[in-house]
Wavefront OBJ file of the C-alpha trace (Angstrom):
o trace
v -24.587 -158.429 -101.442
v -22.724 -155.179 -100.575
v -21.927 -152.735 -103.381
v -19.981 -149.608 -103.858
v -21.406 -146.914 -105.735
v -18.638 -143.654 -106.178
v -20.110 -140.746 -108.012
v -16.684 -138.577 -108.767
v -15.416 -135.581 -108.372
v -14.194 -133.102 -105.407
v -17.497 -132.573 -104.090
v -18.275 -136.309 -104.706
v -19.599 -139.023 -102.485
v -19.285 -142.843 -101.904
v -22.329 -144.848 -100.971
v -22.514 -148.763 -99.368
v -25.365 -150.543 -100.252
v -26.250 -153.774 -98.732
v -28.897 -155.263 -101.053
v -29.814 -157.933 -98.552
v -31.010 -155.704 -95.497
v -31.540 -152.248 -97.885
v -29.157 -151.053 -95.207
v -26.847 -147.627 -96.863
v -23.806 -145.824 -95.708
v -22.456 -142.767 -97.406
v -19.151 -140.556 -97.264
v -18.144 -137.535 -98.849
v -14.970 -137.649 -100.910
v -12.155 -136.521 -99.234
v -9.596 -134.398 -101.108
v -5.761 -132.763 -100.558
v -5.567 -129.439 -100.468
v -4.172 -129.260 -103.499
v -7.748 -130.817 -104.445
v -6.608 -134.403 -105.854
v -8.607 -137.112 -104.257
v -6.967 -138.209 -100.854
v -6.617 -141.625 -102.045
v -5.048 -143.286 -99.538
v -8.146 -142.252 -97.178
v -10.378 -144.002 -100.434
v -7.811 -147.076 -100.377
v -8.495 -147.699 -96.698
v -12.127 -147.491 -96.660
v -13.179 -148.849 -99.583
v -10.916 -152.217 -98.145
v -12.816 -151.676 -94.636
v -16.215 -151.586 -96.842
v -16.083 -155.477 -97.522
v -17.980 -154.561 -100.677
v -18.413 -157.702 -103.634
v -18.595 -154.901 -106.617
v -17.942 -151.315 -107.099
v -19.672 -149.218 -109.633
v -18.341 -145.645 -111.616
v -19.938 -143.272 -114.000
v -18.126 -143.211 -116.839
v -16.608 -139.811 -117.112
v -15.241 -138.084 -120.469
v -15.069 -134.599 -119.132
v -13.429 -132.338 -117.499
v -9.947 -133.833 -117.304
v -9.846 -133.775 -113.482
v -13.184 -135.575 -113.366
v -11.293 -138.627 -115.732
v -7.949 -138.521 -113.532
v -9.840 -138.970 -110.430
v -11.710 -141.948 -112.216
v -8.835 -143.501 -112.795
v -7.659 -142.984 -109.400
v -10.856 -145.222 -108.102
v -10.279 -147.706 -111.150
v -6.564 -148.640 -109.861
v -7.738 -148.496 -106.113
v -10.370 -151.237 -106.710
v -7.874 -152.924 -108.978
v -5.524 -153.106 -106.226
v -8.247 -154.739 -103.940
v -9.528 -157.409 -106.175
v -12.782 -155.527 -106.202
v -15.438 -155.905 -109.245
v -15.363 -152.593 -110.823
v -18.231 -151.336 -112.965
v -18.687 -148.491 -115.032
v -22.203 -147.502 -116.618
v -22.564 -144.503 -119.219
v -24.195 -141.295 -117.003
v -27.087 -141.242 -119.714
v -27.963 -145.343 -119.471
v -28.327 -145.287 -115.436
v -30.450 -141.662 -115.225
v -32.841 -142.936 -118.345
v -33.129 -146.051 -116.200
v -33.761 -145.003 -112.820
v -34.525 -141.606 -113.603
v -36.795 -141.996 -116.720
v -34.862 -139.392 -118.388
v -31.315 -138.194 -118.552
v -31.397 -135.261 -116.919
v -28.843 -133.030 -114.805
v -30.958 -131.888 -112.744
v -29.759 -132.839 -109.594
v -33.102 -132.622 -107.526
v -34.468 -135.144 -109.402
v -31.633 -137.298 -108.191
v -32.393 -136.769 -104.871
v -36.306 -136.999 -104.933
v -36.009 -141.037 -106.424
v -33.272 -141.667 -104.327
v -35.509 -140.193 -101.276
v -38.462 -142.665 -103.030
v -36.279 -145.891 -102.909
v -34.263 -145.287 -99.886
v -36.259 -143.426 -97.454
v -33.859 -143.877 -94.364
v -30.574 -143.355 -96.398
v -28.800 -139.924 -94.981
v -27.988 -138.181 -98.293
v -27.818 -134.715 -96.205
v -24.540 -132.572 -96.176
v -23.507 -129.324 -94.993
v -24.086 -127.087 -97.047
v -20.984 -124.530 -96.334
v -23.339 -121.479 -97.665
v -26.266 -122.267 -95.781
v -24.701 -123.724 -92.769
v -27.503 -126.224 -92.699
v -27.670 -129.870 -93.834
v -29.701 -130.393 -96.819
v -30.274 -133.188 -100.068
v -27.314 -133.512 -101.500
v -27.003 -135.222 -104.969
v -23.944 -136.271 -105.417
v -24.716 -138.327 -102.090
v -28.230 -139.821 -103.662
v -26.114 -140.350 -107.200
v -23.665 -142.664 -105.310
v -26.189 -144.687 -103.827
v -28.158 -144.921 -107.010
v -25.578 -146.111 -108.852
v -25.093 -148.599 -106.445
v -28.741 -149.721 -106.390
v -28.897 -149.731 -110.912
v -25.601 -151.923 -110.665
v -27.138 -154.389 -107.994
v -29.882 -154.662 -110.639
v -27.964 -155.573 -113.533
v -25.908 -158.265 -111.722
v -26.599 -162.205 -112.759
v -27.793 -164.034 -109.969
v -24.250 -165.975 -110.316
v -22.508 -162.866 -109.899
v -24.464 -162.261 -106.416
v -22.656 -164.811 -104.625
v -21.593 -164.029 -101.246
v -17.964 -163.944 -100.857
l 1 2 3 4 5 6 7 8 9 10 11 12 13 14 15 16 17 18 19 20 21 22 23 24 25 26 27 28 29 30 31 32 33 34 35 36 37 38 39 40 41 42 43 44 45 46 47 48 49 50 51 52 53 54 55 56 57 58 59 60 61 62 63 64 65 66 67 68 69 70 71 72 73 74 75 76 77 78 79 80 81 82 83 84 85 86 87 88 89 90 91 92 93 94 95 96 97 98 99 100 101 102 103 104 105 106 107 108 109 110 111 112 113 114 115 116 117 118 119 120 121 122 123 124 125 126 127 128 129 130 131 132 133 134 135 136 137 138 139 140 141 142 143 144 145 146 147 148 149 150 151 152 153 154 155 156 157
């Protein structure tokens, strides 16, 4: 089973998880310059991803944080795609044991459960790649949604 996990927002990430062969793929969100989410650039590869779900945080805050949600939303509406969406708080106490924003923590489990996954970025201050967490949030969300699913919803396609 392949899943989606998006973690929003300008600096935000989109992760491919294949929960058959623990195999990931991530990409940073690409944005206009007028910083709304490129979406025709998320249309095309979330439709290349072959994914069976898709998975969102719900967001409530700030406004372009719920716009860009809804951007995803009508995307994988568009594609027939299984859209999830899982409160910030019920995922982090879950996987996290706490809900927490602290972002390293993010990236230490994900690290734990997907050793091999390349959550690094450029970081544009440090010119050096390093952790990044919205990276390891995508693929976590991913990974909690691929836990809640039925065993009838994990049919292949």
């Amino acid at each position: 089973m392949r899943g989606c996990g998006i973690d929003c927002g300008i600096k935000g990430s989109i992760a491919l998880l294949d929960t058959d062969t623990q195999e990931t793929q991530l990409w940073d969100t690409q944005v206009l310059p007028d910083g709304t989410l490129d979406a025709f650039w998320v249309f095309n590869l979330i439709s290349e991803l072959k994914a069976d779900y898709a998975v969102i945080e719900n967001v409530f805050r700030p406004l372009s944080l719920i716009r860009m949600a809804g951007e995803y939303q009508a995307i994988c509406k568009l594609l027939d795609l299984p859209l999830y969406s899982v409160a910030v708080c019920t995922w982090k106490i879950e996987l996290l044991g706490e809900n927490t924003a602290n972002k390293q923590k993010s990236i230490t489990v994900c690290k734990k459960i997907f050793p091999n996954a390349d959550i690094n970025r450029l970081s544009p201050k440090q010119k050096k790649l390093s952790p990044n967490a919205d990276r390891a949030e995508a693929l976590l969300l991913s990974y909690y949604q691929s836990l809640k699913l039925k065993p009838s919803q994990k049919k292949k396609k």
